[in-house]
Backbone as JSON Lines, residues from 0, in Angstrom:
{"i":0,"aa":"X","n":[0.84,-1.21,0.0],"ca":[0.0,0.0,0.0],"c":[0.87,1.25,0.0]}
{"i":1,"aa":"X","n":[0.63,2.17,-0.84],"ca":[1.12,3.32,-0.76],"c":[0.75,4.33,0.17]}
{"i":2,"aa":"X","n":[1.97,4.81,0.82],"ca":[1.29,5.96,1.86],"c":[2.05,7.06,1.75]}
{"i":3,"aa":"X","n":[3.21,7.16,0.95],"ca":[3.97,8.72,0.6],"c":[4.17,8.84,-0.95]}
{"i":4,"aa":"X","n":[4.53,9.61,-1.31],"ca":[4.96,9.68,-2.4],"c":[5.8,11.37,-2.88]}
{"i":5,"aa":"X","n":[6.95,11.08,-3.25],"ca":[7.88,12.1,-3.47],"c":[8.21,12.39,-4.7]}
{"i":6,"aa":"X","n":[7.93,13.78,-5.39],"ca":[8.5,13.72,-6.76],"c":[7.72,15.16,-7.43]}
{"i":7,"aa":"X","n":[7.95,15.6,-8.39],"ca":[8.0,16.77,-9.41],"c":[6.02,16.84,-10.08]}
{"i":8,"aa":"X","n":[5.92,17.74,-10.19],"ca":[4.56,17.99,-11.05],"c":[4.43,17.99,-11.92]}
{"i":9,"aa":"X","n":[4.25,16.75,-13.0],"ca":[4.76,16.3,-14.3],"c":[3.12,16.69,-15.17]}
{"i":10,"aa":"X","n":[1.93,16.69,-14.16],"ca":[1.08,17.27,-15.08],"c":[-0.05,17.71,-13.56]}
{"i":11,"aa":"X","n":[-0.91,18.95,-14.25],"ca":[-1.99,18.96,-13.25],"c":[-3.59,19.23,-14.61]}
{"i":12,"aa":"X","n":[-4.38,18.81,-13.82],"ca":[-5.88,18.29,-14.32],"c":[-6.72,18.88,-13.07]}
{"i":13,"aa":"X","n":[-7.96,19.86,-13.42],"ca":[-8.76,20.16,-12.43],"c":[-9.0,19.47,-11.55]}
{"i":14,"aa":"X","n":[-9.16,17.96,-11.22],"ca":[-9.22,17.76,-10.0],"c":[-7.92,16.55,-9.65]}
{"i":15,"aa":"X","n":[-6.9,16.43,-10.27],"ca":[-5.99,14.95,-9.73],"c":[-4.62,15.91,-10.39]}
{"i":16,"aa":"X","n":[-3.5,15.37,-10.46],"ca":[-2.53,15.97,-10.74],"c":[-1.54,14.25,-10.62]}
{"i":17,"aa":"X","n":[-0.62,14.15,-11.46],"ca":[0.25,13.67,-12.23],"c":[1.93,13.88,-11.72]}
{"i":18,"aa":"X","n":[1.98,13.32,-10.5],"ca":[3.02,13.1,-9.6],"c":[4.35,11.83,-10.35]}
{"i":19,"aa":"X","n":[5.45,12.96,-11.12],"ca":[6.58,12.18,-11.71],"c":[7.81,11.73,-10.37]}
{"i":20,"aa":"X","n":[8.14,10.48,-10.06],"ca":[9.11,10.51,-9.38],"c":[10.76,10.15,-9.72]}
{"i":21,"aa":"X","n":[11.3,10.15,-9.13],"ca":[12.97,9.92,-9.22],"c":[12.89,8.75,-10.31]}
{"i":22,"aa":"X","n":[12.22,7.8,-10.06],"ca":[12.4,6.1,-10.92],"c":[11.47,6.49,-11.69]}
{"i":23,"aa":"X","n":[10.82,7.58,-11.93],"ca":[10.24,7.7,-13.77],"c":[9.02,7.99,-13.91]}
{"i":24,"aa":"X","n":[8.31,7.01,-12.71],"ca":[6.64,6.72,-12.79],"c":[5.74,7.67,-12.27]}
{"i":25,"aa":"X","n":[4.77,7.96,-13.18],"ca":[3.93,9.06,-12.9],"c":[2.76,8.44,-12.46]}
{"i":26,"aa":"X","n":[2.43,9.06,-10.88],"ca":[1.36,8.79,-10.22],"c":[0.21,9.85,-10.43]}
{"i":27,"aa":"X","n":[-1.18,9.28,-10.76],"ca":[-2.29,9.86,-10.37],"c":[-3.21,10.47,-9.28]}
{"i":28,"aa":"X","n":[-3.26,11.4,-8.71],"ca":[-3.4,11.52,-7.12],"c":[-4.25,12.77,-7.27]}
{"i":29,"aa":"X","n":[-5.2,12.17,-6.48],"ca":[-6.59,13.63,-6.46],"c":[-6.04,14.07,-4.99]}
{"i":30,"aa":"X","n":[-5.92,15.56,-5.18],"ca":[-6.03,16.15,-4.01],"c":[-7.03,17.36,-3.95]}
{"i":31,"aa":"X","n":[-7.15,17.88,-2.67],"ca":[-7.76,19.0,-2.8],"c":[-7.71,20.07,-3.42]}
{"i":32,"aa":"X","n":[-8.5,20.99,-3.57],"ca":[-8.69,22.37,-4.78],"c":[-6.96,23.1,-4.49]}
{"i":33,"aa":"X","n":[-7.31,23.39,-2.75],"ca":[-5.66,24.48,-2.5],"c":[-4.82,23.62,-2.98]}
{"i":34,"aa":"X","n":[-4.54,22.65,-2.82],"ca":[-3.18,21.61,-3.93],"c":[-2.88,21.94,-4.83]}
{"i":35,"aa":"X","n":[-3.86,21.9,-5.85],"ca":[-4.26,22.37,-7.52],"c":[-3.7,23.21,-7.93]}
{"i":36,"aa":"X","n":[-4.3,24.26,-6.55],"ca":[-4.23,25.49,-7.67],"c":[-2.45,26.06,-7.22]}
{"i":37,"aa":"X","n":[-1.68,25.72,-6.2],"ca":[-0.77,26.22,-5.47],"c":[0.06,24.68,-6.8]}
{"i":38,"aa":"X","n":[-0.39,23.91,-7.36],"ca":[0.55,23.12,-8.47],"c":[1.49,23.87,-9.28]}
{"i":39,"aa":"X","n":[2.35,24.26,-10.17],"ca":[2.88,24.07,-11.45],"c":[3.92,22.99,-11.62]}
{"i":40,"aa":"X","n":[4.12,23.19,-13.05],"ca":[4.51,22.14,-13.96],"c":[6.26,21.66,-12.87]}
{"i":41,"aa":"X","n":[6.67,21.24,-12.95],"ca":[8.02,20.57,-12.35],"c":[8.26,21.06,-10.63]}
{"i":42,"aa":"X","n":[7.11,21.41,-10.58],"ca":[6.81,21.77,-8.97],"c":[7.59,20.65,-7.79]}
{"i":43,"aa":"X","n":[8.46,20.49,-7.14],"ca":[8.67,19.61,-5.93],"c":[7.9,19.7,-4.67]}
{"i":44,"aa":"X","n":[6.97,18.18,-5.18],"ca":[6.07,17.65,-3.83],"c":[5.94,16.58,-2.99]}
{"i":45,"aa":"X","n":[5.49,16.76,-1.82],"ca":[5.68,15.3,-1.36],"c":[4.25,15.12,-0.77]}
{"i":46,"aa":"X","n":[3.53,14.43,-1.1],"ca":[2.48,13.82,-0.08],"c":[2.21,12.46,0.73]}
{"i":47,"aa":"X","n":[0.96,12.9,1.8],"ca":[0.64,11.85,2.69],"c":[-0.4,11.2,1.25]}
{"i":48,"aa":"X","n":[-0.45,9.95,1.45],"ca":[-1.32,9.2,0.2],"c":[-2.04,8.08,1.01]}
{"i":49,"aa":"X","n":[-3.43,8.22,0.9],"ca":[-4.4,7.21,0.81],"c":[-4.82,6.73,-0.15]}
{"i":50,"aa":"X","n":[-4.19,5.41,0.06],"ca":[-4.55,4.13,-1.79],"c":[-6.21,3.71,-1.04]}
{"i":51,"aa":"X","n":[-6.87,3.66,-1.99],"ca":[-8.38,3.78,-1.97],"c":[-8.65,2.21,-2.9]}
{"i":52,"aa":"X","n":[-8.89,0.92,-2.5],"ca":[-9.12,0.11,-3.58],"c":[-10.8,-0.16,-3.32]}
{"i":53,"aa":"X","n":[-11.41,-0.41,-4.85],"ca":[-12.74,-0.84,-4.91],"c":[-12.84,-1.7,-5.79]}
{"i":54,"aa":"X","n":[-13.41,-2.54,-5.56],"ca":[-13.45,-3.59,-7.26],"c":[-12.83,-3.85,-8.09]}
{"i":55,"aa":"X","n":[-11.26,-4.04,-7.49],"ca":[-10.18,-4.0,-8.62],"c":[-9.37,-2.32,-8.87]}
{"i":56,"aa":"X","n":[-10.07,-1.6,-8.74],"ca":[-9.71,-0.12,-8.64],"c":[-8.76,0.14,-7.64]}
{"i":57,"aa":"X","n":[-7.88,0.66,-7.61],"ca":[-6.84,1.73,-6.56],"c":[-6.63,3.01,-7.22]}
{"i":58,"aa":"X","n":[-7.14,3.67,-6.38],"ca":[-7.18,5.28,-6.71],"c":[-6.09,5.78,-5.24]}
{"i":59,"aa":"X","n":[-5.5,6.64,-6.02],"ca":[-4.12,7.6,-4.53],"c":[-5.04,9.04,-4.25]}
{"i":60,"aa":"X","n":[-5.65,9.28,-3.22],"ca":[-5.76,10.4,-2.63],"c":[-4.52,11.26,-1.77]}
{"i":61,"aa":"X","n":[-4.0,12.61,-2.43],"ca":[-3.2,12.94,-1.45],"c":[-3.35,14.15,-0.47]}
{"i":62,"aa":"X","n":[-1.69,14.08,0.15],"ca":[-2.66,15.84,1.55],"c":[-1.05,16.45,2.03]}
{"i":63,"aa":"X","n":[-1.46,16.94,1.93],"ca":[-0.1,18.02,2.39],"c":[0.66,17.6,3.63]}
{"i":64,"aa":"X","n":[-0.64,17.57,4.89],"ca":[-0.4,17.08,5.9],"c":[-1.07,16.25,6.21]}
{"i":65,"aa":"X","n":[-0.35,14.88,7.35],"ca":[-0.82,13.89,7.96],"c":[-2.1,13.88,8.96]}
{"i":66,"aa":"X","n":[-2.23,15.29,9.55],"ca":[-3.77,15.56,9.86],"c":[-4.82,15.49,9.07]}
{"i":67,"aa":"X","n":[-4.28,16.25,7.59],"ca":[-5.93,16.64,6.59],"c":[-5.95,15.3,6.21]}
{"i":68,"aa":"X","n":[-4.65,14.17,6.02],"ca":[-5.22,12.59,5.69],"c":[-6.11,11.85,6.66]}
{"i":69,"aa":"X","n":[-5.7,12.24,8.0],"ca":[-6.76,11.29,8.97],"c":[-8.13,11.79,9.0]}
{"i":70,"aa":"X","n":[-8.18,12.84,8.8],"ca":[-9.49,13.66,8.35],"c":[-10.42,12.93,7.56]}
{"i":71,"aa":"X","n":[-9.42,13.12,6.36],"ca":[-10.35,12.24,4.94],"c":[-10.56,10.74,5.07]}
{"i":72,"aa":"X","n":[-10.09,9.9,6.21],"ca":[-9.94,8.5,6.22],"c":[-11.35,8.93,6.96]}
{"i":73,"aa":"X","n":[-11.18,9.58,8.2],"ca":[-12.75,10.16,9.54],"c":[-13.61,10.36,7.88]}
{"i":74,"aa":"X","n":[-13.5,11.11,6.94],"ca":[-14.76,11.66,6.56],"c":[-15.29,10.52,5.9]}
{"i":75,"aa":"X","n":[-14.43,9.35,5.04],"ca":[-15.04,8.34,4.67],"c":[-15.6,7.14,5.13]}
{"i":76,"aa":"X","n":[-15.51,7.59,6.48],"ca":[-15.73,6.07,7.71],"c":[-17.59,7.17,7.55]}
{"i":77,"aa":"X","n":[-18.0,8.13,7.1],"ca":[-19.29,8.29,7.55],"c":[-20.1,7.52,6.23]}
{"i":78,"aa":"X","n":[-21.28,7.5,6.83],"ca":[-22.54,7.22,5.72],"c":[-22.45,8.07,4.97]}
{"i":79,"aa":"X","n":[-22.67,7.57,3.46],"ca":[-23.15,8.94,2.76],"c":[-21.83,9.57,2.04]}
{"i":80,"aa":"X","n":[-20.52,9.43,2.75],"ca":[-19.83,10.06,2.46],"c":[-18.31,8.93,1.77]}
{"i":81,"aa":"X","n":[-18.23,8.96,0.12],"ca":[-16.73,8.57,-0.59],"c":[-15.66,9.41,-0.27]}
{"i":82,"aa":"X","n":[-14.56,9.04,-1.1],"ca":[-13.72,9.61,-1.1],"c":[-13.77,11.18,-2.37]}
{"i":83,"aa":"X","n":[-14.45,10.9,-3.09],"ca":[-14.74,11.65,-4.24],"c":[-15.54,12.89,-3.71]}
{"i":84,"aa":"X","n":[-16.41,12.87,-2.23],"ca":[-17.28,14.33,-1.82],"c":[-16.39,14.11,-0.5]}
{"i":85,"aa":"X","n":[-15.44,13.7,-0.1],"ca":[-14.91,14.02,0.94],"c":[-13.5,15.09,0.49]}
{"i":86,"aa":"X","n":[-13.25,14.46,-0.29],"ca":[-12.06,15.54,-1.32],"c":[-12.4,17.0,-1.72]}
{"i":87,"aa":"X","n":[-14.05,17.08,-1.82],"ca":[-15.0,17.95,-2.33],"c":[-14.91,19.23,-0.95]}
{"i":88,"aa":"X","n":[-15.05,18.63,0.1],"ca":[-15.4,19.15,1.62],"c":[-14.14,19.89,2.1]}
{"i":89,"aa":"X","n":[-12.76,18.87,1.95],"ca":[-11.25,19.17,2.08],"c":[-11.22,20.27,1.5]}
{"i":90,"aa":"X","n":[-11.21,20.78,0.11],"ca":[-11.37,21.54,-1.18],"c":[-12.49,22.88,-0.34]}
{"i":91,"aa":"X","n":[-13.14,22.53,0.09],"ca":[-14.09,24.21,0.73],"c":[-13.73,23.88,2.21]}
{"i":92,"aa":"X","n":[-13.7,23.44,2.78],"ca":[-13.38,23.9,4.33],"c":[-12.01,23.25,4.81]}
{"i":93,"aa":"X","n":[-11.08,23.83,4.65],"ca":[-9.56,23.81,5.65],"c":[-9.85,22.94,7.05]}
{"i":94,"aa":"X","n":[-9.04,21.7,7.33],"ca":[-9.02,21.31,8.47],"c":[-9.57,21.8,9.85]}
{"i":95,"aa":"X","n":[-9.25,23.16,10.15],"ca":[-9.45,23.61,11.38],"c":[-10.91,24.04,10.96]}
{"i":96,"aa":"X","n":[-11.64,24.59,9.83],"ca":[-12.61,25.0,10.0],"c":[-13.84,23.96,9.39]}
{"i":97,"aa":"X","n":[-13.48,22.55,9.11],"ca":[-14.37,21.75,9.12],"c":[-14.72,20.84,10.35]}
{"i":98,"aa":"X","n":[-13.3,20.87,11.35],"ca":[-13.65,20.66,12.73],"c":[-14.37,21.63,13.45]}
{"i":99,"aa":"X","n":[-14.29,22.72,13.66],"ca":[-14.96,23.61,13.84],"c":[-16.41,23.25,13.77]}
{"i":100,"aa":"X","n":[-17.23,23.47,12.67],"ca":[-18.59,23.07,12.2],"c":[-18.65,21.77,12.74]}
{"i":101,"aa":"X","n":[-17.95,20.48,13.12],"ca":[-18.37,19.21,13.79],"c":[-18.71,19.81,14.56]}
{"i":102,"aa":"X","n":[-17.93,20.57,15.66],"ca":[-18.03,20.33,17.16],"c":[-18.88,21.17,17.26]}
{"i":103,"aa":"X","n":[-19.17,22.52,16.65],"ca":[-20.56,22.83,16.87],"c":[-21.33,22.95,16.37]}
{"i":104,"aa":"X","n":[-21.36,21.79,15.62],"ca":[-22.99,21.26,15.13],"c":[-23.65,21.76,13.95]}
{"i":105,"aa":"X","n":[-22.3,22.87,12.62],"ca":[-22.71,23.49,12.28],"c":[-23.19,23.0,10.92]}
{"i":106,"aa":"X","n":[-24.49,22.74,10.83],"ca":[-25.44,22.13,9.66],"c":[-24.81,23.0,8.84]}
{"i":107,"aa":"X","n":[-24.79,23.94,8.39],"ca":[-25.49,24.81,7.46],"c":[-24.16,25.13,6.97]}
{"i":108,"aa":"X","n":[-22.88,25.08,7.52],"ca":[-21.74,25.16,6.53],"c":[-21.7,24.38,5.89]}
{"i":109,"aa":"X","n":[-21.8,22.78,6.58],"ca":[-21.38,21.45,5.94],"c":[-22.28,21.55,4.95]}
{"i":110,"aa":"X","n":[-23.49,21.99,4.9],"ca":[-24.43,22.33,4.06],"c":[-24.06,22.63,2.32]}
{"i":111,"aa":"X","n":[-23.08,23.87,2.8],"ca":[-22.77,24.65,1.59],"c":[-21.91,24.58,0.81]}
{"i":112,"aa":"X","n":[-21.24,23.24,1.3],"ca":[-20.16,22.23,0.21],"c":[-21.04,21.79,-0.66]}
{"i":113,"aa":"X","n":[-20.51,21.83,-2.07],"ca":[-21.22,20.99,-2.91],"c":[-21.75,19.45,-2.49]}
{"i":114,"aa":"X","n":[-22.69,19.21,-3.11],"ca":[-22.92,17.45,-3.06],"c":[-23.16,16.96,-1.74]}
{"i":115,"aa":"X","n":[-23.36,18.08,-0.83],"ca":[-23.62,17.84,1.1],"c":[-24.81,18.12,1.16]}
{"i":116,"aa":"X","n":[-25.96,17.52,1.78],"ca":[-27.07,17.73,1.97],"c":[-27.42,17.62,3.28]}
{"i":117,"aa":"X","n":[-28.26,18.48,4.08],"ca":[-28.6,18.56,5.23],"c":[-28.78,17.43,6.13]}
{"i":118,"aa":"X","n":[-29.2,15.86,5.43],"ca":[-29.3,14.91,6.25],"c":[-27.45,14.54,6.44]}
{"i":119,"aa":"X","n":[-26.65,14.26,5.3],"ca":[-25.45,13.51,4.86],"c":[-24.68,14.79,6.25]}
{"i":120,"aa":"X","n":[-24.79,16.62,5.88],"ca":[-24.19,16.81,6.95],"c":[-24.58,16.68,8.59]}
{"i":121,"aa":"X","n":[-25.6,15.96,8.41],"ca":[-26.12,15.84,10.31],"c":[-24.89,14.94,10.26]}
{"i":122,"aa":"X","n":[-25.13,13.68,10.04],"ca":[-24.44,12.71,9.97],"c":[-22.98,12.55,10.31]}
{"i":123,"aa":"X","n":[-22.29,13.57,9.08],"ca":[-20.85,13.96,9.47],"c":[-20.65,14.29,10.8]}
{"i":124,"aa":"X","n":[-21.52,15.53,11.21],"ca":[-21.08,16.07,12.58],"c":[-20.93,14.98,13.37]}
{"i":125,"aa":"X","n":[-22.07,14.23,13.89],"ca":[-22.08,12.71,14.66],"c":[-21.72,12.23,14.85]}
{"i":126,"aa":"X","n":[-21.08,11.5,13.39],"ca":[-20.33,10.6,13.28],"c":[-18.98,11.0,13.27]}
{"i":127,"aa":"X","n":[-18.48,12.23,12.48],"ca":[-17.11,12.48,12.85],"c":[-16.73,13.14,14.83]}
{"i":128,"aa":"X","n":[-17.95,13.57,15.1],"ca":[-17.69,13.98,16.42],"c":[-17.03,12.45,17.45]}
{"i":129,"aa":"X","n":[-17.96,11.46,16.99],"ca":[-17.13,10.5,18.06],"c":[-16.09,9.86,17.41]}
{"i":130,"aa":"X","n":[-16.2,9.83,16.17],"ca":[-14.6,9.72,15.92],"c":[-13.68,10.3,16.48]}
{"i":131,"aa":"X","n":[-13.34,11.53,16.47],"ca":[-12.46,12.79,16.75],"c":[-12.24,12.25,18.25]}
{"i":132,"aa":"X","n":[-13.4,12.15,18.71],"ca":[-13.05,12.16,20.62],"c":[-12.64,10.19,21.0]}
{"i":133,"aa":"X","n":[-12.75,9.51,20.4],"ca":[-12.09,8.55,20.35],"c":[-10.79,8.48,19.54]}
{"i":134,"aa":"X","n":[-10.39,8.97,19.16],"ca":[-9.21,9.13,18.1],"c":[-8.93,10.47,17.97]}
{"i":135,"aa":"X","n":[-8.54,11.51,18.4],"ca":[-8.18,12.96,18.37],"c":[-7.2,12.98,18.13]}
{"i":136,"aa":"X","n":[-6.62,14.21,16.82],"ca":[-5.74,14.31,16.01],"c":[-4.65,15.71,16.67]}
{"i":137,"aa":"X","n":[-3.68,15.08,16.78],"ca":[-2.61,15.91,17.31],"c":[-2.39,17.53,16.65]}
{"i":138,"aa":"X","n":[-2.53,18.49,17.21],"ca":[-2.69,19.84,16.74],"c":[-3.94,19.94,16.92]}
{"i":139,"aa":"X","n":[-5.12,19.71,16.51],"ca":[-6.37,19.99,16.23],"c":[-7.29,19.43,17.57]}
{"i":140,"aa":"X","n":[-6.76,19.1,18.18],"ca":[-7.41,19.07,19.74],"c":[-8.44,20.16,20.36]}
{"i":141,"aa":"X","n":[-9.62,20.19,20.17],"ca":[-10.33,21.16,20.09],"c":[-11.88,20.4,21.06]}
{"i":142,"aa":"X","n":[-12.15,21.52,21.73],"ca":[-13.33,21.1,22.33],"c":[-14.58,21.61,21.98]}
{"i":143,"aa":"X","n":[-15.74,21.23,22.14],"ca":[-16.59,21.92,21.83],"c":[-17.38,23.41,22.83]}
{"i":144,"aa":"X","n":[-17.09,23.08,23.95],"ca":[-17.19,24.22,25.09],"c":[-16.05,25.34,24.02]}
{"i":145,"aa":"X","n":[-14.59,25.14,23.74],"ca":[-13.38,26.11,23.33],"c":[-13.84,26.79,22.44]}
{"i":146,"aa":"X","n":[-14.8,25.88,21.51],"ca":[-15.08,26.55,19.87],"c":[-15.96,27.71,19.89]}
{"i":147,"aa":"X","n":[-17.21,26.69,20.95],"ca":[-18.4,28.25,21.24],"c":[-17.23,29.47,21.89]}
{"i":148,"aa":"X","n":[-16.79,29.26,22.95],"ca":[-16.23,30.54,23.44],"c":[-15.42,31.16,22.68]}
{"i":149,"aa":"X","n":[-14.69,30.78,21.76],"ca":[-13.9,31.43,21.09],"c":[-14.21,32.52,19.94]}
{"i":150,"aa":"X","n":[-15.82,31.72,19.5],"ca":[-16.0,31.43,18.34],"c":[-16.33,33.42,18.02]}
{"i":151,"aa":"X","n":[-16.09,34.34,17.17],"ca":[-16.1,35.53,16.61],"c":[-16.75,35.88,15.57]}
{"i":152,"aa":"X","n":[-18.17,36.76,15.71],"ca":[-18.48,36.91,14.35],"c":[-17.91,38.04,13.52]}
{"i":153,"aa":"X","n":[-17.74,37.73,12.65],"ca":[-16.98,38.21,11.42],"c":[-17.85,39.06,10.35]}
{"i":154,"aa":"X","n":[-17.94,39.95,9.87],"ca":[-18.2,40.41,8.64],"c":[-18.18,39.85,7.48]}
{"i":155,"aa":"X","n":[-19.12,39.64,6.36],"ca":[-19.12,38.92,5.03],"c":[-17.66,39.05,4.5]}
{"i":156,"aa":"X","n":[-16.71,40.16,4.46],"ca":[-15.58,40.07,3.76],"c":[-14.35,39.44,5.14]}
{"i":157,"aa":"X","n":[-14.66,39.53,6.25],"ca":[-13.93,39.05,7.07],"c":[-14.11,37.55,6.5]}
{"i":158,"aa":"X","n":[-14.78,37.21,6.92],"ca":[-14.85,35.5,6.4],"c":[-14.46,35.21,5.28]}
{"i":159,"aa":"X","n":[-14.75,35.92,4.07],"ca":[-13.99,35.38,2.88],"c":[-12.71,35.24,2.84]}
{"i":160,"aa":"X","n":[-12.09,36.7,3.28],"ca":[-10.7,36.86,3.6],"c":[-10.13,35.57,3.93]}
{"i":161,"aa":"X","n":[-11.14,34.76,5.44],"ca":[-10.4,33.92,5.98],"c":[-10.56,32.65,5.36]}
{"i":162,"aa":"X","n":[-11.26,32.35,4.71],"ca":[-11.32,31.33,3.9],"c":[-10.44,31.15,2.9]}
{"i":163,"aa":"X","n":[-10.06,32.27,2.57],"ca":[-8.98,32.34,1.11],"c":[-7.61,32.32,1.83]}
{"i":164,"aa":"X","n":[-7.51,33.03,2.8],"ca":[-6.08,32.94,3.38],"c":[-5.38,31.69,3.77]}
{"i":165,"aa":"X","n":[-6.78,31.11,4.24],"ca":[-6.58,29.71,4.88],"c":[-6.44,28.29,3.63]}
{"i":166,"aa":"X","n":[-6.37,28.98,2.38],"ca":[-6.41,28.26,1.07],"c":[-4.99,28.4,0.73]}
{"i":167,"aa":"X","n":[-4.19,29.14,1.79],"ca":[-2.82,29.16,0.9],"c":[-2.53,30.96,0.12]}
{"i":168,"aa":"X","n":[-3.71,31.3,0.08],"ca":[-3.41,32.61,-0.69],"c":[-2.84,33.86,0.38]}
{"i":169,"aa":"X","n":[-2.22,34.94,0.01],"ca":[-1.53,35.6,0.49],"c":[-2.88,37.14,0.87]}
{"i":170,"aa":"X","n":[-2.72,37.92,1.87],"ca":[-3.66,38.95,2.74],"c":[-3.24,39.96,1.37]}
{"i":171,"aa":"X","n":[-2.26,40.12,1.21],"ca":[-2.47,41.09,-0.13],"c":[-3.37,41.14,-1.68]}
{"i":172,"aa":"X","n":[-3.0,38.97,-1.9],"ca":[-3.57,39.14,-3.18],"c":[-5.32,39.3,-3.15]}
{"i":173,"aa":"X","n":[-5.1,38.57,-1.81],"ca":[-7.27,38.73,-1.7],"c":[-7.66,39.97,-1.61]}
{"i":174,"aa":"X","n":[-6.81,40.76,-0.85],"ca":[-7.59,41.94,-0.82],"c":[-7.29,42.8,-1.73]}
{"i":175,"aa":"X","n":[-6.63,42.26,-2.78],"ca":[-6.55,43.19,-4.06],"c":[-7.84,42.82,-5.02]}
{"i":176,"aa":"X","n":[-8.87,41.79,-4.55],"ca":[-9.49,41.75,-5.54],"c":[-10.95,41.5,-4.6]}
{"i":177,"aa":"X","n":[-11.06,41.54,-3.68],"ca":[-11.88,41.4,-2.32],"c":[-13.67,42.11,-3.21]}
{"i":178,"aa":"X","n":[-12.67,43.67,-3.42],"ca":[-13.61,44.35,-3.6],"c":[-14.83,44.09,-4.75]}
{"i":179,"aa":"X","n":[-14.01,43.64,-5.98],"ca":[-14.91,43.1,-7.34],"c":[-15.34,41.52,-6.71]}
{"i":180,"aa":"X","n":[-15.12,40.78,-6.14],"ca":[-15.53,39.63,-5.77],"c":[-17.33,39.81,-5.7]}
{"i":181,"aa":"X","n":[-17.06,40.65,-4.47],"ca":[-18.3,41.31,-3.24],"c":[-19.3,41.9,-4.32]}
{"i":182,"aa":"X","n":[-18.68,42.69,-5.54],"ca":[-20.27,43.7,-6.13],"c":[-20.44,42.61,-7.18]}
{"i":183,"aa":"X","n":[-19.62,41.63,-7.6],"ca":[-20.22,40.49,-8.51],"c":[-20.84,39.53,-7.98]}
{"i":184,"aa":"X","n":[-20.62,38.75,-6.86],"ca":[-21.75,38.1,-5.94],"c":[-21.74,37.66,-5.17]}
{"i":185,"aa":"X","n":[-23.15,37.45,-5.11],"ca":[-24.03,37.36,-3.75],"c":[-23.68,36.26,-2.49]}
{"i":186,"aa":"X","n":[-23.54,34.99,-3.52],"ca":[-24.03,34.27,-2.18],"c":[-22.14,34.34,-2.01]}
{"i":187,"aa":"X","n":[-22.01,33.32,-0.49],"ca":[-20.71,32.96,-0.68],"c":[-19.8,31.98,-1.39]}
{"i":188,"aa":"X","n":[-20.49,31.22,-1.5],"ca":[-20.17,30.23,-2.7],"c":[-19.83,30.39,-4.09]}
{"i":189,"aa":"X","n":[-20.41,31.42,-4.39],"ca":[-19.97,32.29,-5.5],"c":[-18.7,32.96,-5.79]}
{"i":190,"aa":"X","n":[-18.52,34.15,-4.41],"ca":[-17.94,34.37,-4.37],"c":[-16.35,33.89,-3.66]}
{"i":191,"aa":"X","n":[-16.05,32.46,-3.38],"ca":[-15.68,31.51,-3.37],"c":[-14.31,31.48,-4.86]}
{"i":192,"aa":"X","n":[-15.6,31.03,-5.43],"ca":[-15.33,30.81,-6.71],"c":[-14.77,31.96,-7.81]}
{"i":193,"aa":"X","n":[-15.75,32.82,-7.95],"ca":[-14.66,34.09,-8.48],"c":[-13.7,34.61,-7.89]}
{"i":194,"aa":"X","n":[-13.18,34.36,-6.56],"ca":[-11.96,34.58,-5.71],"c":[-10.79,33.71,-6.6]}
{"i":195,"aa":"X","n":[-11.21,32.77,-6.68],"ca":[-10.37,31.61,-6.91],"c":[-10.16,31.58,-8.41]}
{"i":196,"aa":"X","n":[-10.73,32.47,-9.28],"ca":[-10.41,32.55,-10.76],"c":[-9.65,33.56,-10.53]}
{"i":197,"aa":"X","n":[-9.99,34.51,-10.43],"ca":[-9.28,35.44,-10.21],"c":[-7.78,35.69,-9.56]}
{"i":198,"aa":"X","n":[-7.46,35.0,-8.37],"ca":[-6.5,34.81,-7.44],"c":[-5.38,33.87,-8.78]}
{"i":199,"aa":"X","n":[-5.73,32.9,-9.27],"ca":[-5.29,32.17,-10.24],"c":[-4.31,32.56,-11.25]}
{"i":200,"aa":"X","n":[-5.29,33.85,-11.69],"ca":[-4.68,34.64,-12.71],"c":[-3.71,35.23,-12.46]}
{"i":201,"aa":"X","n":[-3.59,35.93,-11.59],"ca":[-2.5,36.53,-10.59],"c":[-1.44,36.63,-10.72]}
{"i":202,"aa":"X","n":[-1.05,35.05,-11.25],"ca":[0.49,34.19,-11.19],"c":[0.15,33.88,-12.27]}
């Protein structure tokens, strides 16, 4: 079973990317969106890799870090939930802020991932909540009493900010484009997304 893999960015594809190593062989490996887009061509990477077999199939999921992998192993131990909408979830909510929404219960983010539906995210919370507290992941040790008290509301562009920052992107480039994001649209999901074309272009 494969569980690392070291080597150059020999190709990237909207959602998997094309991992060349030292001995030649180019691996297939879906990772999340911030992966993707933080890729270019002869890029030096190394990832944590979950080999995924089904019916003869082995598919490599990878992760930057050994936390966001135990994550995605927690998100596929739920009902409801593959590896294919758990990659989806990784891709819109950053580690710390998809624990977050477990521990307090928050429907309505898990909600606003694609392909998540209000029953599939009850579920997650639940089910990843007693995961987490039977198995709690080093760094991310988080309680649910800590989260309410901590927890800060933010302004519509505060939150985007932090969503994008927390994607890898830099406090300058977002807020160089913060502003056209916001009068083009509405929901956040949207603006999500035109962040992320935009931010792209950039480089």
């Amino acid at each position: 079973m494969i569980a690392h893999i070291e080597g150059t960015v020999f190709l990237a594809e909207p959602d998997y990317l094309v991992i060349k190593t030292d001995a030649g062989v180019g691996y297939q490996i879906f990772v999340p969106q911030p992966l993707l887009i933080q890729a270019t061509k002869n890029k030096a990477v190394q990832f944590h890799i979950h080999t995924h077999v089904r019916e003869g199939e082995i598919t490599l999921y990878g992760f930057e870090t050994l936390e966001e992998k135990k994550i995605f192993e927690m998100l596929i131990k739920t009902t409801g939930v593959g590896p294919k909408l758990a990659i989806v979830t990784l891709s819109n909510l950053r580690p710390p802020q998809l624990l977050e929404s477990i521990y307090n219960q928050n429907i309505s983010q898990l909600n606003a991932v694609p392909g998540i539906g209000k029953k599939t995210a009850s579920k997650i919370c639940l089910d990843m909540a007693d995961l987490l507290k039977k198995h709690p992941i080093t760094g991310l040790e988080f309680t649910k009493t800590q989260l309410v008290s901590e927890k800060v509301f933010h302004s519509p562009a505060d939150e985007l900010l932090s969503a994008l920052t927390n994607m890898g992107f830099s406090d300058k480039d977002v807020l160089s484009i913060l502003g056209q994001v916001q009068a083009e649209e509405n929901s956040f999901e949207g603006q999500i997304k035109k962040a992320l074309s935009l931010l792209t272009s950039l480089h």
